[in-house]
DSSP file (Angstrom, degrees, kcal/mol; ACC not computed):
  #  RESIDUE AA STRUCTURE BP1 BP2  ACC     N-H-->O    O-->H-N    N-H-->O    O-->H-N    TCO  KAPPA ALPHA  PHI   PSI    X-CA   Y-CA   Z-CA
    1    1 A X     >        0   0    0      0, 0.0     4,-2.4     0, 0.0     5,-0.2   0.000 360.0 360.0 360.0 -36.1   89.1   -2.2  -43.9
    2    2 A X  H  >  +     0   0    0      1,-0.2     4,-1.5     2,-0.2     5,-0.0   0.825 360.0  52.4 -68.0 -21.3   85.8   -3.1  -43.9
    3    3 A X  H  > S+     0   0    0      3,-0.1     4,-1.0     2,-0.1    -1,-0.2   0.670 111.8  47.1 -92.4  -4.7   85.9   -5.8  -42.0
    4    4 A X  H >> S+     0   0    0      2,-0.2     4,-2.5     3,-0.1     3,-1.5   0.949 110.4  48.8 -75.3 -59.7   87.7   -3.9  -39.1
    5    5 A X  H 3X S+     0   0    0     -4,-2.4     4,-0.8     1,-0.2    -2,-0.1   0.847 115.2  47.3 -39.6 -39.5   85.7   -1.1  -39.1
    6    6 A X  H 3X S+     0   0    0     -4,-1.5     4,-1.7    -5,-0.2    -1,-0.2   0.831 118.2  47.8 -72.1 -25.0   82.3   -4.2  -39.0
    7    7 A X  H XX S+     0   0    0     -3,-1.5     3,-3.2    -4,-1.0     4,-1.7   0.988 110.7  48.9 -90.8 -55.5   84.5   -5.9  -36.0
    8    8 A X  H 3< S+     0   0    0     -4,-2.5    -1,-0.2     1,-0.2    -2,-0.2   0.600 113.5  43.5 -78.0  17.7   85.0   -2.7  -34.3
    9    9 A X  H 3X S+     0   0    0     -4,-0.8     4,-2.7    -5,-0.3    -1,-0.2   0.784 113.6  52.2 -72.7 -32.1   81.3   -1.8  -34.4
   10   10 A X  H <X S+     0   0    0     -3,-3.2     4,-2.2    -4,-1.7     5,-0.3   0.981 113.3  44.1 -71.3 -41.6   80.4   -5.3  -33.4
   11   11 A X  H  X S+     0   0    0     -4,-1.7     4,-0.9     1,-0.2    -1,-0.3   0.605 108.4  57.6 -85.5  -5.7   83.1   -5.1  -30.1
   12   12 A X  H  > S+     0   0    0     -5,-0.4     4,-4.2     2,-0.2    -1,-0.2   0.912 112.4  43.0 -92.0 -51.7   81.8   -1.3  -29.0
   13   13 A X  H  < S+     0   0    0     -4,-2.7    -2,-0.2     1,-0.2    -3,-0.1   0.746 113.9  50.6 -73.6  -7.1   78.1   -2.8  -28.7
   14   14 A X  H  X S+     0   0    0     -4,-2.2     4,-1.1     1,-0.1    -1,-0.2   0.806 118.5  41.7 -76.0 -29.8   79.4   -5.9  -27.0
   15   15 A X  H  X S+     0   0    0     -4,-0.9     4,-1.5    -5,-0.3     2,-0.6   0.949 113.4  43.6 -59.4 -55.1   81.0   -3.8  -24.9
   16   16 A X  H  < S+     0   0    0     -4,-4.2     2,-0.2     1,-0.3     4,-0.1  -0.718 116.5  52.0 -88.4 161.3   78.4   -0.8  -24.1
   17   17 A X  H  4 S+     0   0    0     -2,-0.6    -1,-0.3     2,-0.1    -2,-0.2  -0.962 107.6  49.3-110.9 -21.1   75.7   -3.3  -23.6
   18   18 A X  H  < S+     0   0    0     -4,-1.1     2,-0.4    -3,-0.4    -2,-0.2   0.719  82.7 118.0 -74.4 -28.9   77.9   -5.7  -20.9
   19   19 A X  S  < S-     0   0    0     -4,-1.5    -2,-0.1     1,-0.1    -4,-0.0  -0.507  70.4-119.6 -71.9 118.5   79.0   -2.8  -18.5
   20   20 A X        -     0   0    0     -2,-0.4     2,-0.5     1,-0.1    -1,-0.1   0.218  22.1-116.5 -62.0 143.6   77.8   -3.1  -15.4
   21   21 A X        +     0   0    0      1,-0.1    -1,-0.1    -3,-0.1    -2,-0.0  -0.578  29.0 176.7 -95.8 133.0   75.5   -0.3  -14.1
   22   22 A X        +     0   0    0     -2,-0.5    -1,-0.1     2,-0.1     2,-0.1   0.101  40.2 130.4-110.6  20.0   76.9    1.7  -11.0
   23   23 A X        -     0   0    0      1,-0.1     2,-0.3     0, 0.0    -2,-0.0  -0.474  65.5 -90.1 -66.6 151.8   74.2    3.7  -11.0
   24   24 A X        -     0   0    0      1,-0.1    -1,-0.1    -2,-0.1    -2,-0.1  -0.250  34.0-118.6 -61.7 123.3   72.3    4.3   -7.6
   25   25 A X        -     0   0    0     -2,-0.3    -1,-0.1    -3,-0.1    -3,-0.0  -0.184  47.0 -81.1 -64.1 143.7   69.6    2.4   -6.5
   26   26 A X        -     0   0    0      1,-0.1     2,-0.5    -2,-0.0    -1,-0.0   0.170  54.2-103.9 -23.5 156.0   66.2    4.1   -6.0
   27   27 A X        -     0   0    0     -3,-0.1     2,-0.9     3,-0.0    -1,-0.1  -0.773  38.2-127.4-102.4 129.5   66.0    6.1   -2.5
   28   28 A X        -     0   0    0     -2,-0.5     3,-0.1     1,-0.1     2,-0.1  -0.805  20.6-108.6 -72.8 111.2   63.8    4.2    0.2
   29   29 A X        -     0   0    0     -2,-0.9    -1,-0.1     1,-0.1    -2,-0.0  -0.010  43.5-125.8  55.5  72.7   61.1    5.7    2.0
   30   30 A X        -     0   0    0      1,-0.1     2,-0.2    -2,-0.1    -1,-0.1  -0.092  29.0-103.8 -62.0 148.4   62.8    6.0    5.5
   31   31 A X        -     0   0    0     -3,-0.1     2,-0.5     1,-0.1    -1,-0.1  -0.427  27.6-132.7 -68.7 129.6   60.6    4.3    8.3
   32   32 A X        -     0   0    0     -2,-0.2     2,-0.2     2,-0.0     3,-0.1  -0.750  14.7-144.9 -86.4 135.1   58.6    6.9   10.7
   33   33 A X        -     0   0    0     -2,-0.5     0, 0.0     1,-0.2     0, 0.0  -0.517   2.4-155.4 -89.1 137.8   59.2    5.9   14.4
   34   34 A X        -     0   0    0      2,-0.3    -1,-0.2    -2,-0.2     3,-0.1   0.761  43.7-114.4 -94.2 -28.6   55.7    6.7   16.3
   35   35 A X  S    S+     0   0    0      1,-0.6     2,-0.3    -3,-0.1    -2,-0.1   0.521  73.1 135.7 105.4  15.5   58.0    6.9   19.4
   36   36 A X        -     0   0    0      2,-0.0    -1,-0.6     0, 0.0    -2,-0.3  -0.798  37.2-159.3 -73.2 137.3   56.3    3.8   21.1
   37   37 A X        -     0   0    0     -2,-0.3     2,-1.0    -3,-0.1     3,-0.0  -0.902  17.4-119.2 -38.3 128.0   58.4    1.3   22.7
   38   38 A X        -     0   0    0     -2,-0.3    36,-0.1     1,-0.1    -2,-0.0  -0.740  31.7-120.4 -95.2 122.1   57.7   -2.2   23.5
   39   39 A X        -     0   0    0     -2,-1.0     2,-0.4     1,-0.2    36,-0.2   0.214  27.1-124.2 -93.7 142.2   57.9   -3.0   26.9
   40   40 A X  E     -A   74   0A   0     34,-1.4    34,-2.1   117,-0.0     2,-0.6  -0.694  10.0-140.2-112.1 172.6   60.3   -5.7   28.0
   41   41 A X  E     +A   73   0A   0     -2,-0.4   117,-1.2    32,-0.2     2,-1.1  -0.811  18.7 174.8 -93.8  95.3   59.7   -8.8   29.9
   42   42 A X  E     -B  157   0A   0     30,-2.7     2,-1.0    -2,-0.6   115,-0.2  -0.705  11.8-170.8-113.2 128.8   62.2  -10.1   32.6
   43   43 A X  E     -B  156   0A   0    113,-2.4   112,-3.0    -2,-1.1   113,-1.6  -0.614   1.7-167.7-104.8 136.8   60.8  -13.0   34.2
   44   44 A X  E     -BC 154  70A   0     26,-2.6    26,-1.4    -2,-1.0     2,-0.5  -0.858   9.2-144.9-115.5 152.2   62.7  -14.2   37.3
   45   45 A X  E     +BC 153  69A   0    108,-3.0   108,-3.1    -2,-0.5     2,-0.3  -0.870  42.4 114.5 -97.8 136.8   62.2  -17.9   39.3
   46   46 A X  E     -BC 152  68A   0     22,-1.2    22,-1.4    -2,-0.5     2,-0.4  -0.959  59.4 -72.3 179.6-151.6   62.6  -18.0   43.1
   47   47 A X  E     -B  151   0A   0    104,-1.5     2,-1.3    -2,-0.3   104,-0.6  -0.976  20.2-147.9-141.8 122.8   61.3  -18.6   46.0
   48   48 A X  E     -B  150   0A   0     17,-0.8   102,-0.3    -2,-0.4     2,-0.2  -0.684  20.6-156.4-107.0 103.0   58.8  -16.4   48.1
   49   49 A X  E     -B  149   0A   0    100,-9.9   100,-2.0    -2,-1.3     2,-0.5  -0.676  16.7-160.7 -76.8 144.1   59.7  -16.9   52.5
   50   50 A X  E     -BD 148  63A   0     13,-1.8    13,-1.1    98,-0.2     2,-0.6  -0.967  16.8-168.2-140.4 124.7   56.6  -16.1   54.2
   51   51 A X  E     -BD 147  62A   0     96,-2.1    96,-2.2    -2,-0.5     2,-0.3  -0.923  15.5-156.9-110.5 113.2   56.6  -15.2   57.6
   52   52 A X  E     -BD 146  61A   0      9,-2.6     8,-3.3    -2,-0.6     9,-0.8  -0.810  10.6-175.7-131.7 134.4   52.9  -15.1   59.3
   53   53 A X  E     -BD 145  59A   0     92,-2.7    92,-3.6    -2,-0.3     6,-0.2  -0.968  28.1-116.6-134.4 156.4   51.4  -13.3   62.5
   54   54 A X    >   -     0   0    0      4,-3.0     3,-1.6    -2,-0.4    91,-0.1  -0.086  45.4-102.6 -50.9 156.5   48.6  -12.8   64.5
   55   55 A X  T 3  S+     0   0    0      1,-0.2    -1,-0.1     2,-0.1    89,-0.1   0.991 132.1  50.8 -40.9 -49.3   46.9   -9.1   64.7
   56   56 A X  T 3  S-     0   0    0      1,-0.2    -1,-0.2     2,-0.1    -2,-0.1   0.343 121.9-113.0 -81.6  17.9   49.0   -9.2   68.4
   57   57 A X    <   +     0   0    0     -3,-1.6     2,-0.3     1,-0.2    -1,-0.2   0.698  65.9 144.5  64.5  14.4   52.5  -10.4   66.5
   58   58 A X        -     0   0    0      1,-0.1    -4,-3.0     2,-0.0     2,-0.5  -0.824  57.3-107.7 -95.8 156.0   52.7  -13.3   67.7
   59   59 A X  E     +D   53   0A   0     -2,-0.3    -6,-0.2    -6,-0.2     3,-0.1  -0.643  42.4 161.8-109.8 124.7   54.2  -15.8   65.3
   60   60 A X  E     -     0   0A   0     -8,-3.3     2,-0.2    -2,-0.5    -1,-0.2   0.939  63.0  -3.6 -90.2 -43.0   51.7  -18.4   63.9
   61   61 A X  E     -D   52   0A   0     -9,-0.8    -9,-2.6     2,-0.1     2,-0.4  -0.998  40.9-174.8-169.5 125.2   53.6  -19.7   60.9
   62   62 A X  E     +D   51   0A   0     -2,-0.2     2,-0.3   -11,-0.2   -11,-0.2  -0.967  22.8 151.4-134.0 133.5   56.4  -19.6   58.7
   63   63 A X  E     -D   50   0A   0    -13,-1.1   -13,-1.8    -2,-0.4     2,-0.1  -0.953  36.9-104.8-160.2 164.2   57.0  -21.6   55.4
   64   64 A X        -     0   0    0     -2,-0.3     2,-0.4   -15,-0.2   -15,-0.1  -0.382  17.1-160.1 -83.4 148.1   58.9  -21.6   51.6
   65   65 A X        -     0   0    0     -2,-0.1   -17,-0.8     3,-0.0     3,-0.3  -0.974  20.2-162.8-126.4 113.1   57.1  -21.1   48.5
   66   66 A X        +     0   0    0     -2,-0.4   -19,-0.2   -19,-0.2   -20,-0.0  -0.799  57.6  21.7-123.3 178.0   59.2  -22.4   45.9
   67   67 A X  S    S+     0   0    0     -2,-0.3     2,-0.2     1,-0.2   -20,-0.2   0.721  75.3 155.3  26.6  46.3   59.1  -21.9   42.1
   68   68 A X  E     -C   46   0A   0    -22,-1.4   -22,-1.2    -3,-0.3     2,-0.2  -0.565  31.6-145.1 -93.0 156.4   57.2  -18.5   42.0
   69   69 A X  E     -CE  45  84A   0     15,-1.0    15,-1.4    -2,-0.2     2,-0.2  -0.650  16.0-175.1-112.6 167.2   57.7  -16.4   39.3
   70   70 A X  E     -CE  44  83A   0    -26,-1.4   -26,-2.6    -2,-0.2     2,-0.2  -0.889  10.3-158.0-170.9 139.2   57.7  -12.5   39.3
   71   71 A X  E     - E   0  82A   0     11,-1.8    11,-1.6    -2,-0.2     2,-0.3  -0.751  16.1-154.6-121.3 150.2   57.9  -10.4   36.4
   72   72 A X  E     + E   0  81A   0     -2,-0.2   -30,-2.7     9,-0.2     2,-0.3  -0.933  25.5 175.6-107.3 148.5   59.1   -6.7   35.7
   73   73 A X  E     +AE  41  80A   0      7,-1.1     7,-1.3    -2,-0.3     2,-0.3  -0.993  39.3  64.9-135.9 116.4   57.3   -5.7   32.6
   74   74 A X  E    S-AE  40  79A   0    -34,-2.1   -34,-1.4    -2,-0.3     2,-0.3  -0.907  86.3 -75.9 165.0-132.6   57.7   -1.9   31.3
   75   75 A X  S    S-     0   0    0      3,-1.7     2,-0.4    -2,-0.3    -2,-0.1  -0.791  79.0 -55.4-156.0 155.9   61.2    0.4   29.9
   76   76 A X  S    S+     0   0    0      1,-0.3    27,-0.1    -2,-0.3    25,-0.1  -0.794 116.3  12.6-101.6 143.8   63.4    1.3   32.5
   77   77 A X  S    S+     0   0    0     -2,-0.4    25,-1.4    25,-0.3     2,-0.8  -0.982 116.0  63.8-101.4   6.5   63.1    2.8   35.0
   78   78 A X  E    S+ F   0 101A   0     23,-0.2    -3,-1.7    25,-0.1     2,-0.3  -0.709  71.9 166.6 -83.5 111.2   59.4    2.8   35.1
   79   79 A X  E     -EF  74 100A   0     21,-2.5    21,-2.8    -2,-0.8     2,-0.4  -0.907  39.2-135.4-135.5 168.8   58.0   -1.4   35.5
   80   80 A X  E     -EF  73  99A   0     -7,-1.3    -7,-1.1    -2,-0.3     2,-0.6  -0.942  26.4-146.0-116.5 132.2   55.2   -2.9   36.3
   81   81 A X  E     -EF  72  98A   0     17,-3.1    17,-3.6    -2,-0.4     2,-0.3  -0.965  15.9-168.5-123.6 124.0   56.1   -6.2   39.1
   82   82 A X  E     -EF  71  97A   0    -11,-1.6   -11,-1.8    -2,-0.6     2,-0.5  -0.818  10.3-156.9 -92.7 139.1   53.9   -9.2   38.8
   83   83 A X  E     -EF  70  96A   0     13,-0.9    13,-0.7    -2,-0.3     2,-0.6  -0.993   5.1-155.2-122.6 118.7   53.8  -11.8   41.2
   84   84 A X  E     +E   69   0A   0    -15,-1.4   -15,-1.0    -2,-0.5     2,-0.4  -0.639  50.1 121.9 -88.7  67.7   52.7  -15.2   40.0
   85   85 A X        -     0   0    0     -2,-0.6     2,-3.1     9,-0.2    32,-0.1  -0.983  67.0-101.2-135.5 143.9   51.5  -16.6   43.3
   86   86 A X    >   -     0   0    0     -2,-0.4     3,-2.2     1,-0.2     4,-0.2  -0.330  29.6-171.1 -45.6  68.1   48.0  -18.1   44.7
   87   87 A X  G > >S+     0   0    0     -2,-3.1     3,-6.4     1,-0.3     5,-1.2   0.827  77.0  66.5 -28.4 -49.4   46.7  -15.6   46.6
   88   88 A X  G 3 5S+     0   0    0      1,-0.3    -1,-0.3     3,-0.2    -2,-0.1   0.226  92.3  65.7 -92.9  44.4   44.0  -17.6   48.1
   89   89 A X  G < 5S+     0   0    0     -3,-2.2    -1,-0.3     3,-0.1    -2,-0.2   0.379 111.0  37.9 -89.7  -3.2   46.7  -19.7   50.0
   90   90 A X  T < 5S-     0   0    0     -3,-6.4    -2,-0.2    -4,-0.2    51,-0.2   0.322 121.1-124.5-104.6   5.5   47.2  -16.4   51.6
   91   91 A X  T   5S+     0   0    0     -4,-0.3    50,-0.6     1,-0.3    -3,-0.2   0.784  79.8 107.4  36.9  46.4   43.5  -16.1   51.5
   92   92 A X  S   <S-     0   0    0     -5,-1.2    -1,-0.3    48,-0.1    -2,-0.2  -0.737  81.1 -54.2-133.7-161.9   44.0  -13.0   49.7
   93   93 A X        -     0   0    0     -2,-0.2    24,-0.5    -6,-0.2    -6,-0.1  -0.298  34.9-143.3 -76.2 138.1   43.4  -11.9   45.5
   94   94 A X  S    S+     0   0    0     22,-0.1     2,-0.8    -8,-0.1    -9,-0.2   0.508  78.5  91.0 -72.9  -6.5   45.0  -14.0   43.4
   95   95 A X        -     0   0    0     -9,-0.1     2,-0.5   -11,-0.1    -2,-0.1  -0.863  57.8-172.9-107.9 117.1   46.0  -10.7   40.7
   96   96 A X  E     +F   83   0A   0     -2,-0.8   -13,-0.9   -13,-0.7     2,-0.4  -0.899  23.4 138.5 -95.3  86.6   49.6   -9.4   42.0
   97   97 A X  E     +FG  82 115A   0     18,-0.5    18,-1.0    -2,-0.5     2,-0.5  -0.963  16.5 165.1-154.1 135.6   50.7   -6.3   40.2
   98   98 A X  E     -F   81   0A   0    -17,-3.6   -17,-3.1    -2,-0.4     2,-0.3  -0.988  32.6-132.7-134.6 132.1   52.5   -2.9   41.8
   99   99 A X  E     +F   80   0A   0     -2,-0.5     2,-0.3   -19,-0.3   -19,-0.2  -0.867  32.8 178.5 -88.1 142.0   54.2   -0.3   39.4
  100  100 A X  E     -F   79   0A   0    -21,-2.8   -21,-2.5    -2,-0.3     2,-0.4  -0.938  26.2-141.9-141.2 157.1   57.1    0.3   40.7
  101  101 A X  E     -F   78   0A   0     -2,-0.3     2,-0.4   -23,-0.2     7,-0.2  -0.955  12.8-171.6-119.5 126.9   60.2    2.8   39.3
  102  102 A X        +     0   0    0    -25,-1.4   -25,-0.3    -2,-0.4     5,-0.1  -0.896  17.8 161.0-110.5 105.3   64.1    1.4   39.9
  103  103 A X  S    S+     0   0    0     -2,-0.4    -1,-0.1     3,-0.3     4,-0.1   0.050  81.8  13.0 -82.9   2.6   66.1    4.3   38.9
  104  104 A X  S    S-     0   0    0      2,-0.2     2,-0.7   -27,-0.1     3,-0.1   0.168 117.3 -84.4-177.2  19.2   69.0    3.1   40.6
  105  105 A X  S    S+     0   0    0      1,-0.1    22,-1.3    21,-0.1     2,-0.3  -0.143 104.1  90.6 107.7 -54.1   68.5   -0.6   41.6
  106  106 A X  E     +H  126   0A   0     -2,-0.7    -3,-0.3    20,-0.2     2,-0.3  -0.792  55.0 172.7 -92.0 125.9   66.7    0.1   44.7
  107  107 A X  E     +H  125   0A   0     18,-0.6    18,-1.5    -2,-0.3     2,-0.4  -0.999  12.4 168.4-137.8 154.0   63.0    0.5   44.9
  108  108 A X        +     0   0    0     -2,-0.3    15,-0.2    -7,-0.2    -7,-0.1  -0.980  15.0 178.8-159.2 169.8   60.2    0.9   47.0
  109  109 A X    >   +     0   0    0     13,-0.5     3,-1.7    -2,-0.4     2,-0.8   0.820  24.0 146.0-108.3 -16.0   56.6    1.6   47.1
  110  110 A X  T 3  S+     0   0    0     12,-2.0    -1,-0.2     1,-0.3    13,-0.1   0.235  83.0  46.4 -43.9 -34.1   54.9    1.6   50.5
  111  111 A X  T 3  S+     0   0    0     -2,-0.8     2,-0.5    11,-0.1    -1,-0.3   0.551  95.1  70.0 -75.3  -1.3   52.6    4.4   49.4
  112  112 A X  S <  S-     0   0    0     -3,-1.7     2,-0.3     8,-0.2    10,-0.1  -0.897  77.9-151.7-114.8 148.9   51.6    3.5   46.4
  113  113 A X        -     0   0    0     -2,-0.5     6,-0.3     7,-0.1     2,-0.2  -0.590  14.6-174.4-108.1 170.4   49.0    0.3   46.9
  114  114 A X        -     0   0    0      4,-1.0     2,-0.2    -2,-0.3   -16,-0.2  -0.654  37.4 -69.3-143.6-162.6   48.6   -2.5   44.0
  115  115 A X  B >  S-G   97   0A   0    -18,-1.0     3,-2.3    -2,-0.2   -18,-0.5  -0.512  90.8 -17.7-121.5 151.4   46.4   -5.3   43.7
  116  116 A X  T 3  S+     0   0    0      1,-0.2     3,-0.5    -2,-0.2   -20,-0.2  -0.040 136.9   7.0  24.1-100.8   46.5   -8.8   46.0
  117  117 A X  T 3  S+     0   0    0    -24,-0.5    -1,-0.2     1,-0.3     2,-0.2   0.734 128.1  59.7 -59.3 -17.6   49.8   -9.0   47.6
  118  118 A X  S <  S+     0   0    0     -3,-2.3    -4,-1.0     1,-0.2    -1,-0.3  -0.561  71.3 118.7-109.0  44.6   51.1   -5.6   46.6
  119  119 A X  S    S+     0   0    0     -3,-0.5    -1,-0.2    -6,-0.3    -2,-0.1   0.418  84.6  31.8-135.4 -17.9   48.0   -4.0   48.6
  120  120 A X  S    S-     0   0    0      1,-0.3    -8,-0.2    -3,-0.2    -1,-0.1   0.337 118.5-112.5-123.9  -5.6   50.4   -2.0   51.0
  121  121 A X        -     0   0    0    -10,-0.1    16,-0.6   -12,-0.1     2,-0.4  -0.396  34.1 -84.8  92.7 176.3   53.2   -1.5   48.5
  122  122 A X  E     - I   0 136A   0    -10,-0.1   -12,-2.0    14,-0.1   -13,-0.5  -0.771  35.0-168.1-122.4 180.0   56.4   -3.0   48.7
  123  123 A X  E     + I   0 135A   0     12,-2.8    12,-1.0    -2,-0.4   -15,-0.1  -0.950  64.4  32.5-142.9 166.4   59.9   -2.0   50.7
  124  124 A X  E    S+     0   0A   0     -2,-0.3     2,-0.3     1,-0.2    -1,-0.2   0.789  74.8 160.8  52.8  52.5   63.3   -3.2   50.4
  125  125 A X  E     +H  107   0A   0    -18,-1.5   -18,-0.6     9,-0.1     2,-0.3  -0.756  16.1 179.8 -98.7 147.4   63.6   -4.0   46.9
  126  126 A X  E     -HI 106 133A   0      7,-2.5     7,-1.3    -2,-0.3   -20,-0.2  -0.959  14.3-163.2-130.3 153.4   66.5   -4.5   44.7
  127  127 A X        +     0   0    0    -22,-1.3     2,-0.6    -2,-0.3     5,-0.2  -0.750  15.8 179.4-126.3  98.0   67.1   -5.4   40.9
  128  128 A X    >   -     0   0    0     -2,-0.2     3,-1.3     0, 0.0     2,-0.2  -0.977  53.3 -83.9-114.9 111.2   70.5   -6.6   40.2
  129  129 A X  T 3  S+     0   0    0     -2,-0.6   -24,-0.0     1,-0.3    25,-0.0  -0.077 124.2   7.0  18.9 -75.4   71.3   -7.5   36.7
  130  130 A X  T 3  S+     0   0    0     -2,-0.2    24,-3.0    23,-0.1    -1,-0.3   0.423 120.5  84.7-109.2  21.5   69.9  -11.3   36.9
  131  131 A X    <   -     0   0    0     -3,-1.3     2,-0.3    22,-0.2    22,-0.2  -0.583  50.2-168.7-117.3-176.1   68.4  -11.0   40.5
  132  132 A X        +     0   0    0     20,-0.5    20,-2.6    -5,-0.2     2,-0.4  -0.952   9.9 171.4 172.1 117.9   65.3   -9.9   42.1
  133  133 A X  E     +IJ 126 151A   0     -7,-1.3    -7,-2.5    -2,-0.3     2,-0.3  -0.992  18.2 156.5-133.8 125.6   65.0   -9.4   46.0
  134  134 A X  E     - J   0 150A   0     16,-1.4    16,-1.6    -2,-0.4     2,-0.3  -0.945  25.3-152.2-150.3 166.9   61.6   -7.7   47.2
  135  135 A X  E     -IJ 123 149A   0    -12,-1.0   -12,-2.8    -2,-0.3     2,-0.3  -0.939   6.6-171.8-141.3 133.7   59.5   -7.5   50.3
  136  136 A X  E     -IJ 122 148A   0     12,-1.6    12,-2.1    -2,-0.3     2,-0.5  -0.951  14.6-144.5-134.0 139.6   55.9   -7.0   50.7
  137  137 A X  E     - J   0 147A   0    -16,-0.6     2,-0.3    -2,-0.3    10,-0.2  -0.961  30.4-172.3 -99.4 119.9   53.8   -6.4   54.3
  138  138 A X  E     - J   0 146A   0      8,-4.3     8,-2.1    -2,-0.5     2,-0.4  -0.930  34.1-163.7-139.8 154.9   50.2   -8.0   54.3
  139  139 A X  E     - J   0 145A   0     -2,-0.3     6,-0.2     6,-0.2   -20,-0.1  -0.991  24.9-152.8-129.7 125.5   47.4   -8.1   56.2
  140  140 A X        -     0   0    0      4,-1.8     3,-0.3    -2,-0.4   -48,-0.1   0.182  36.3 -94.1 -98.4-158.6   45.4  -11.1   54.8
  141  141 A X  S    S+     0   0    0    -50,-0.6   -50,-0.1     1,-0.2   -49,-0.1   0.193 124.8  56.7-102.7 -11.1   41.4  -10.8   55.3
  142  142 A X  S    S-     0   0    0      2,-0.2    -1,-0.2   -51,-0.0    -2,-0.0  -0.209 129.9 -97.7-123.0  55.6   41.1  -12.8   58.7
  143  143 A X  S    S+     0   0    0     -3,-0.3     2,-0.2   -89,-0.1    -2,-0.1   0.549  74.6 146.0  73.4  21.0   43.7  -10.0   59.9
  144  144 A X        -     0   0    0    -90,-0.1    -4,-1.8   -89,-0.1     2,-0.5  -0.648  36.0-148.8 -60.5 130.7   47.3  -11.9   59.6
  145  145 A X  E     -BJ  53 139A   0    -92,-3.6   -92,-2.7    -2,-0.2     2,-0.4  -0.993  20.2-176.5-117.9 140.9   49.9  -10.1   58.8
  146  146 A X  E     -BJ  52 138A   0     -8,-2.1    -8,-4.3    -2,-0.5     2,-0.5  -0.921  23.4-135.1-123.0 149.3   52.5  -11.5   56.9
  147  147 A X  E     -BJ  51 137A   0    -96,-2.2   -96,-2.1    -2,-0.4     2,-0.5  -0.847  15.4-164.6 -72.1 117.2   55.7  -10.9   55.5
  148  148 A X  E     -BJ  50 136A   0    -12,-2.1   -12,-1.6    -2,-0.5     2,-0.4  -0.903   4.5-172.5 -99.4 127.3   56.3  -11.9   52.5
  149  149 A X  E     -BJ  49 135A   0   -100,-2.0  -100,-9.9    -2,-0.5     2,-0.4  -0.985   4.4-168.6-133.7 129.4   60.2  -12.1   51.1
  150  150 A X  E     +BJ  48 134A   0    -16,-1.6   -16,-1.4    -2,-0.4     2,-0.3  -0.787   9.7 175.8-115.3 140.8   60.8  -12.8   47.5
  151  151 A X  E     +BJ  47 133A   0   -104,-0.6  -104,-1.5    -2,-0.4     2,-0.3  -0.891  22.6 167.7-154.4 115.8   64.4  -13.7   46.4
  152  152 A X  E     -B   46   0A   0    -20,-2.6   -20,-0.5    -2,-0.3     2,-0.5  -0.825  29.9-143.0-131.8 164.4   64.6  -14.8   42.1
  153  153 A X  E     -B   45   0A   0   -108,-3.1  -108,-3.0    -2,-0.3   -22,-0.2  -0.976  36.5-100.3-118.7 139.2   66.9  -15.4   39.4
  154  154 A X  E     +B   44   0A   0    -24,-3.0  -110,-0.3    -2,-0.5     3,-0.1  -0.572  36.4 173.5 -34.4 125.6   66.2  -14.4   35.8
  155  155 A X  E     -     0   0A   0   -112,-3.0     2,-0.2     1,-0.5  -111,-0.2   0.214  65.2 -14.2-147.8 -21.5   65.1  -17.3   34.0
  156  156 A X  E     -B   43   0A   0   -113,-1.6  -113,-2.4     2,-0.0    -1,-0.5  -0.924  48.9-155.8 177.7 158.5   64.2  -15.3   30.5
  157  157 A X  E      B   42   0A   0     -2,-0.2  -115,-0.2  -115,-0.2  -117,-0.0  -0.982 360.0 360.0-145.8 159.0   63.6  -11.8   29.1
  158  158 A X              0   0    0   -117,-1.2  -116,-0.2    -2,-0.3    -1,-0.0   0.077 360.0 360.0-149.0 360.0   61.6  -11.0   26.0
């Protein structure tokens, strides 16, 4: 009897000491959101048509720009549009940047001015899903005005 009584002492602490614990793990610390967002990147490739006139509209010049890049950078609908192009082949500033809102696909700015190409604002813009269509009206420094027409593909987003 004694040695039943020794086996089932031995088997209760093999027991209570092997059973696995289902107790809860400690409670984490949930993360606080500051309620910043980081702004995303679509960067598009294409080609920028540039259509060039005298002050008196008559037409001096027209030529392709190919593999210019043009970015919206921001949260929607509020972006910021970069144009990666050489200004002084247009013998204007080489820093391209308009904020611009697409609430609905369609934007334009023509009152609000930006920096080098963007100086007058833009018209006639679209952003559809991987495309990027814009137009800009410029008046260069020796008193050209060109058109500029940008037509891109998405190429990456970040």
């Amino acid at each position: 009897m004694k040695n039943n009584l020794y086996i089932l002492f031995i088997l209760t602490i093999f027991l209570g000491c092997s059973k696995t614990d289902e107790s809860l793990p400690d409670p984490v610390l949930p993360t606080v959101s500051s309620g910043v967002t980081d702004d995303t990147n679509f960067i598009f490739t294409g080609e920028m048509y540039v259509n060039k006139y005298d002050a008196a509209g008559t037409s001096l010049s027209n030529y392709q720009l190919t593999n210019i890049v043009s970015k919206l950078i921001g949260t929607n609908p509020d972006y910021s549009l970069v144009a990666i192009i050489n200004g002084a082949s247009l013998k204007g500033e080489t820093t391209n940047i308009i904020e611009v809102n697409i609430p609905n696909k369609f934007f334009n700015n023509l009152s609000v001015a930006g920096t080098g190409i963007f100086i007058s604002g833009v018209y006639d813009g679209k952003y559809a899903n991987d495309s990027l269509y814009y137009t800009v009206a410029y008046t260069d420094i020796e008193n050209n005005n060109l058109l500029l027409s940008y037509r891109g593909k998405l190429s990456s987003s970040y």
